[in-house]
Every structure is written in structure tokens, then in C-alpha cells.
C-alpha positions as CSV (number, residue, x, y, z in Angstrom):
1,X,14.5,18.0,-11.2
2,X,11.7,16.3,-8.5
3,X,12.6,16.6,-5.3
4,X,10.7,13.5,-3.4
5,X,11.2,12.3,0.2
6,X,11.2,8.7,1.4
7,X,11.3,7.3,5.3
8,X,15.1,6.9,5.4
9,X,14.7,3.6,7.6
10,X,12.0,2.1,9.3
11,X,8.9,-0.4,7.9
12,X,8.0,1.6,4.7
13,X,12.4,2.2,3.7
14,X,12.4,-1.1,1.7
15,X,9.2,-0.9,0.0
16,X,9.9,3.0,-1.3
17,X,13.0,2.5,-2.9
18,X,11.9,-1.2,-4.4
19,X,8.5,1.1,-6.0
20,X,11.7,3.7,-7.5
21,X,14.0,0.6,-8.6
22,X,11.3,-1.4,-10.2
23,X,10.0,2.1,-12.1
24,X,13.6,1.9,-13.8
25,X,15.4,4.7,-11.6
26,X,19.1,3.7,-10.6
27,X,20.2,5.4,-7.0
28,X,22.4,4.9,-4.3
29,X,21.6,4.4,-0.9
30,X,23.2,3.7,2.5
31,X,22.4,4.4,6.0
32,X,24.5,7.3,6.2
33,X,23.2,9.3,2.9
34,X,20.8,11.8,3.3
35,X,20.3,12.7,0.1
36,X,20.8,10.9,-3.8
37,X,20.1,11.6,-7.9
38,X,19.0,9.4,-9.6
39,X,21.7,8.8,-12.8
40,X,18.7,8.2,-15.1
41,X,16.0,10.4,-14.5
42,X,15.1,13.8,-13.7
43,X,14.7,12.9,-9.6
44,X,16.7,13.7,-6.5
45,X,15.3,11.0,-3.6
46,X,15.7,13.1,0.3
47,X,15.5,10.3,3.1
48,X,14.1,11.9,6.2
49,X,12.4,10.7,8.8
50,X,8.1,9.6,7.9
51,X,7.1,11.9,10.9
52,X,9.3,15.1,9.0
53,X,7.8,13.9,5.5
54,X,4.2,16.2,5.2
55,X,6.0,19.3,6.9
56,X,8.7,19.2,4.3
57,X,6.3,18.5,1.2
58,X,2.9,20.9,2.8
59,X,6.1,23.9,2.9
60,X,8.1,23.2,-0.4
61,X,11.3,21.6,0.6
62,X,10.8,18.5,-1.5
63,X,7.9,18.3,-4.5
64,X,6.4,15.0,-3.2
65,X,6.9,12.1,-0.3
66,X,6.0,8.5,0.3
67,X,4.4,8.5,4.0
68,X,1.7,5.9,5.5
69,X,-1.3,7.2,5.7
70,X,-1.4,7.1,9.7
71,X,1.5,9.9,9.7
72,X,-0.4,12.0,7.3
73,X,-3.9,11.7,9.0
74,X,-2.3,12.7,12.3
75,X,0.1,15.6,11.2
76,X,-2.5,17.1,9.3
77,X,-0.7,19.0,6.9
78,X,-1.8,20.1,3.4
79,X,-0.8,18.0,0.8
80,X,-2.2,16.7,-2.4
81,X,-2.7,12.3,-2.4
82,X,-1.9,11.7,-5.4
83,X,-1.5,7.5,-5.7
84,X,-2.3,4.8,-2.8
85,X,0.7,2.5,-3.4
86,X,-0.7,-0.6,-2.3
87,X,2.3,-1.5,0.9
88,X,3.1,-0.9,4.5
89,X,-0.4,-2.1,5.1
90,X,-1.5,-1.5,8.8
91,X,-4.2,-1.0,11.3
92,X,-4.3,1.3,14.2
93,X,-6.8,0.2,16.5
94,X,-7.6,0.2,20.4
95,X,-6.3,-2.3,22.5
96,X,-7.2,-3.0,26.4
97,X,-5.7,-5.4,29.0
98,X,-6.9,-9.1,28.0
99,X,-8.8,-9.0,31.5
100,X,-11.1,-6.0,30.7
101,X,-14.4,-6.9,29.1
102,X,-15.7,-4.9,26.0
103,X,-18.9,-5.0,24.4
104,X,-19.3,-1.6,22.3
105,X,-17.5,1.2,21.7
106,X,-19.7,2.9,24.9
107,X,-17.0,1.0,26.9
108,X,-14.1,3.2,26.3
109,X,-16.2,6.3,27.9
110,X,-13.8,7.6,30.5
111,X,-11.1,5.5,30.3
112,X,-7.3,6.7,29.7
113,X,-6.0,6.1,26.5
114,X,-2.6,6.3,25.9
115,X,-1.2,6.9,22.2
116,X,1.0,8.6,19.9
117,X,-2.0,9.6,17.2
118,X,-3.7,11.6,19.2
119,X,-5.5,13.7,16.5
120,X,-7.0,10.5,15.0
121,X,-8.2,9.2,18.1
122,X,-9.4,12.1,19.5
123,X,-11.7,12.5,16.0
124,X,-12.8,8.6,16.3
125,X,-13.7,9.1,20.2
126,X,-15.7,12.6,19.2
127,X,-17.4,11.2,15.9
128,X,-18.7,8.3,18.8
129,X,-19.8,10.1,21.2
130,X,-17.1,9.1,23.8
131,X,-15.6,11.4,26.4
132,X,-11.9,9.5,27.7
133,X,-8.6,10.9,28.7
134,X,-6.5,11.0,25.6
135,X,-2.3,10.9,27.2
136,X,-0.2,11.4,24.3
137,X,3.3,9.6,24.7
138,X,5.9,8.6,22.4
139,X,6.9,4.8,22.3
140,X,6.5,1.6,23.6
141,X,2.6,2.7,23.9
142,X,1.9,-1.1,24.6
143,X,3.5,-0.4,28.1
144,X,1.4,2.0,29.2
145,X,-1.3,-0.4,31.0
146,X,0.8,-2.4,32.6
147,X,2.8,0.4,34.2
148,X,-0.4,2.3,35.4
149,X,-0.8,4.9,33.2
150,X,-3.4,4.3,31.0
151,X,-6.4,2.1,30.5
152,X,-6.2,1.1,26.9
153,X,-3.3,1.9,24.2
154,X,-4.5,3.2,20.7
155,X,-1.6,2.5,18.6
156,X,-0.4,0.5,14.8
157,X,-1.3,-3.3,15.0
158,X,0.5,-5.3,12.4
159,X,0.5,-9.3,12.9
160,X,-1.2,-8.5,16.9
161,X,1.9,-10.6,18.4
162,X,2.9,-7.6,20.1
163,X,-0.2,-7.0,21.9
164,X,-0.2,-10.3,22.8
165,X,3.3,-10.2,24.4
166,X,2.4,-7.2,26.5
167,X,-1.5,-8.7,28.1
168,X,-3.5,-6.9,25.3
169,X,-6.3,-7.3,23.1
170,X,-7.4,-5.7,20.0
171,X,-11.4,-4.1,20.2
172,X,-12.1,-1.6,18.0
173,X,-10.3,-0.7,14.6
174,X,-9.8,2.7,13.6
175,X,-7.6,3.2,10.6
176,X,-6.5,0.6,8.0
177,X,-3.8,2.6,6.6
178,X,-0.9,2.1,3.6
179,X,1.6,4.2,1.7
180,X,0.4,7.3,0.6
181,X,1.9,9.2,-2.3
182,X,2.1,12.8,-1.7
183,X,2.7,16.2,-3.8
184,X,3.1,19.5,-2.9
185,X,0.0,21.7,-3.3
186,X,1.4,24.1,-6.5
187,X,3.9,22.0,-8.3
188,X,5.6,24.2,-11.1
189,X,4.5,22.5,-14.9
190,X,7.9,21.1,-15.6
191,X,7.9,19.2,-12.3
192,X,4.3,17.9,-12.2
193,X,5.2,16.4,-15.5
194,X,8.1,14.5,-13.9
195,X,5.8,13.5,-11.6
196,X,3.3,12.5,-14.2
197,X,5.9,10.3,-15.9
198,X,6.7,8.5,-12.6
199,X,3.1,7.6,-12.2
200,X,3.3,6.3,-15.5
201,X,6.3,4.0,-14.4
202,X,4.9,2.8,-11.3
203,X,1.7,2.2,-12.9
204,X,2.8,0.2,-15.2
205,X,4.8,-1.8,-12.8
206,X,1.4,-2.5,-10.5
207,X,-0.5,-3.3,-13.8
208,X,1.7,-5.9,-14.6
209,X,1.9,-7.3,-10.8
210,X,-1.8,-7.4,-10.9
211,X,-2.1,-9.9,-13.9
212,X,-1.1,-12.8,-15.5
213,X,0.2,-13.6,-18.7
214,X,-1.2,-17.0,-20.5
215,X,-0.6,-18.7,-23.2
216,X,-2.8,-22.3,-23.8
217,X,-3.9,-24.4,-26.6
218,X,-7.4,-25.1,-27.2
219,X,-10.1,-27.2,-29.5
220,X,-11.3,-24.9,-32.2
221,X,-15.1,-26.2,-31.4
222,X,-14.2,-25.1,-27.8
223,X,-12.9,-21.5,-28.5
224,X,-15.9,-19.1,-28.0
225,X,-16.3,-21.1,-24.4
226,X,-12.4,-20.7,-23.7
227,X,-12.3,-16.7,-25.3
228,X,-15.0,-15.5,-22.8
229,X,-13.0,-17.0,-19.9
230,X,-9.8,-14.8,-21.0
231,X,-11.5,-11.6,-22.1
232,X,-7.9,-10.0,-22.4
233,X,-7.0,-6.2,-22.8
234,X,-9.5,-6.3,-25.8
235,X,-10.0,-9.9,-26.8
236,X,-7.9,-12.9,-26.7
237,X,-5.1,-13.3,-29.5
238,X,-6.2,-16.4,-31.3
239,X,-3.6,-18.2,-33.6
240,X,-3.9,-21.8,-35.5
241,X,-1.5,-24.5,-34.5
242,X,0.1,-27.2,-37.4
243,X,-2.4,-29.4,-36.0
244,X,-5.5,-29.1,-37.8
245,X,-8.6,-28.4,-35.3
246,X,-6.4,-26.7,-32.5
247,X,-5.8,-23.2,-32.1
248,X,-2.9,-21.5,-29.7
249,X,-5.0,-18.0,-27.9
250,X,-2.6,-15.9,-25.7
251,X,-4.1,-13.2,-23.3
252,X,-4.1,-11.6,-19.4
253,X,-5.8,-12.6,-16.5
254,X,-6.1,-10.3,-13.2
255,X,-4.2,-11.9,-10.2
256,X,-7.3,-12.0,-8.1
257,X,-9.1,-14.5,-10.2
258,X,-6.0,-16.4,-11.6
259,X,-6.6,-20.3,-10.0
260,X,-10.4,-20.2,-10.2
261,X,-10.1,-18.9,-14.4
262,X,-7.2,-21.7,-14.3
263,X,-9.7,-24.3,-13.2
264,X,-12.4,-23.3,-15.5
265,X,-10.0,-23.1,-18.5
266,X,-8.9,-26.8,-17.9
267,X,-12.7,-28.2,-17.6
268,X,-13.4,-26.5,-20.7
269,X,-10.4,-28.4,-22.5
270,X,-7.5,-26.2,-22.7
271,X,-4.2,-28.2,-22.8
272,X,-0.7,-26.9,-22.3
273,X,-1.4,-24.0,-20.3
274,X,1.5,-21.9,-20.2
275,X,1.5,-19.2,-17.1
276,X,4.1,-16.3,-16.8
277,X,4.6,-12.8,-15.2
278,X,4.2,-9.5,-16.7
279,X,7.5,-7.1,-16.2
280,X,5.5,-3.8,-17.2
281,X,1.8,-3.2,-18.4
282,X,0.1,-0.5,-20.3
283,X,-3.1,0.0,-20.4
């Protein structure tokens, strides 16, 4: 049995147990539960709170964790990153009162910061050269200028709105950070290869987010054009239509160049392009 931990509420709550629910693992949750088996594979799921989540996996208590990569950086405990999982994008960056001027990190020399990641900051201020007053608090950072007790806030940005609300503007960016996932240093054999299946499942799962599935029908003087555009796995899968002259290919595109393949495929005379998505994906 795996022990892993996920953030039992809070930003990255929704995305962990979607990642375990789309890998196939049925499991209850609630607010109130602290703790849940899956019926269907070899995994027990412990939601604790992200801050908790590298002490517990650095010292043993659970096998492995889903944490943002800001937690991790700034608890600095010793852990293995095994995947980046690809959600609870964000940005930590410095932020000072939308009347204070700033031309180079050499600005922030000797001002107050005020934060909650202190050891990141304090690492970005000495890798610059900067000497400022790092005051650690513990939320509502964004606050901190307007009541006096800090010159600039070092904290997670996410859309900015909330900067904006409070008289603040983003200057320097020091972490873009996402979902980490995280093992224990000396997993036994039988539990690294639980964890080795549930990379497989999650894999699979981001494989088939990534691409596209299509299925078109094309002039047979025009298929060598039409194949390179949809290179496939391997190659395109090339089969003749009843209609003498036209061939049916079927094959995967990656997300990030889906429209512009799309557009090229129709110049080059495809007809009856048929797009879908792909529920898992081995490669």
C-alpha cells in the first residue's frame, strides 16, 4: 500500500484528486475525512495541510505528496521530484506600492519586505547582490504597505487583481511555480513500484490531453503532402475509401499545433476532417 498526501483544501485540492480520478482510482472525500483507500488500487490518499506535506514525506509518514513548488522550495526538506504535473500554476514575485518607482532590481536595496517565503527571497535578494529587511509574516502579506510595515510584499501572484485591489504593482518575478510530485528518499521495492504504476496512469492521461486524435479523407495524388503534416506515433494509418482515388488516414496531432496543422491540412485538400479527444495514451 502507497501512502500519498494531497492539500486537503485550498487552490491545488481540486486538481489532486481530479489527477487520481482521471488515473482510474475511485475514493472518497469530504471535508471532514482525513484519510481514504482507494477500492481499486494499492493507495491510501492522507489530506493534510500543503505547508505539513514535505515534513511528512522528507520523515516517512506518507511515501509521496502533491505540493506546489513554492511550499517545497521554502520548507526545504529532502525529498525526491519525481513528476511536474502541469497545475496550480503561479508566480511569486515582488510587488511595491503603485506610487514607488522601480527601474532595476538595485531598487529593492534596503527596503522592508514583508513575506511568508522568506527562504526564497532571502536566496533571490543574496544571488542579486541586495541587502533589505526581510519581515516574515503569515497572511494577508498584501496589507503590509499600507499599514506601515513594510516597503514591498513578496508573495504568490495569480491573475494580479489582488495586488491591484490593495495599491500594488508587480516588479520583479521570482518563482513560476506548479504541482510538484514528491517521494520519499528510500521507498521500499514494492512501493516504488506502485508508484511506478501511477506514473504510468497519469502519464497516459497527460499524453492523451496533449494531442488530438484525427481522422480526414484525402486525394490519393495528395497523400505524401497530407502524411508529412500528421507524422503520427510512427506514420499515419492510411486506408482506401469505396471511392476510387480517395484514401481515409487517421493519426495524432500535439495540442500545441492543432489549428495551425488544421489549416494546412485543409489547403492541401483534405475533406471531412473529423477531430476528437484521446481518453488515454501510450507511448
Amino acid at each position: 500500500m502507497l501512502k500519498i498526501a494531497i492539500q486537503k483544501s485550498g487552490r491545488l485540492f481540486e486538481d489532486s484528486t481530479a489527477l487520481l480520478r482521471d488515473a482510474g482510482i475511485a475514493f472518497g472525500s469530504s471535508p471532514n475525512r482525513l484519510r481514504s483507500q482507494a477500492s481499486n488500487f494499492p493507495l491510501e490518499i492522507i489530506f493534510l495541510r500543503d505547508d505539513d506535506i514535505p515534513e511528512y514525506v522528507e520523515g516517512g509518514v506518507v511515501d509521496a505528496g502533491i505540493v506546489g513548488e513554492n511550499v517545497f522550495l521554502e520548507k526545504r526538506k529532502t525529498a525526491r521530484v519525481i513528476d511536474r504535473l502541469g497545475f496550480g500554476q503561479c508566480r511569486l514575485s515582488i510587488a511595491l506600492p503603485k506610487n514607488t518607482p522601480y527601474r532595476s532590481v538595485q531598487d529593492l536595496n534596503h527596503l522592508r519586505i514583508a513575506t511568508t517565503y522568506s527562504h526564497i527571497l532571502v536566496d533571490f535578494l543574496t544571488a542579486n547582490n541586495i541587502q533589505a529587511d526581510v519581515h516574515e509574516v503569515s497572511g494577508a502579506v498584501e496589507l503590509a504597505p499600507s499599514l506601515g510595515l513594510a516597503d514591498a510584499i513578496f508573495d504568490i501572484v495569480g491573475t494580479g487583481s489582488t495586488l491591484l485591489a490593495n495599491g500594488l504593482y508587480e516588479v520583479e518575478t521570482v518563482l513560476r511555480s506548479e504541482a510538484l510530485l514528491l517521494a520519499g528518499p528510500g521507498l521500499a521495492q514494492e512501493k516504488q513500484e506502485i508508484l511506478d504504476r501511477l506514473l504510468f496512469r497519469i502519464h497516459a492521461n497527460r499524453n492523451a490531453k496533449n494531442h488530438r486524435y484525427i481522422l480526414l479523407n484525402a486525394p490519393n495524388d495528395q497523400l505524401e503532402t497530407i502524411s508529412r503534416l500528421l507524422p503520427g506515433m510512427k506514420s499515419p494509418t492510411v486506408l482506401p475509401l469505396a471511392i476510387e482515388g480517395w484514401s481515409s488516414l487517421h493519426s495524432v496531432v500535439r495540442e500545441d499545433v492543432f489549428w495551425e496543422v488544421l489549416e494546412q491540412l485543409k489547403a492541401a485538400g483534405a475533406q471531412g476532417i473529423l477531430v476528437t479527444p484521446i481518453e488515454r495514451m501510450i507511448l
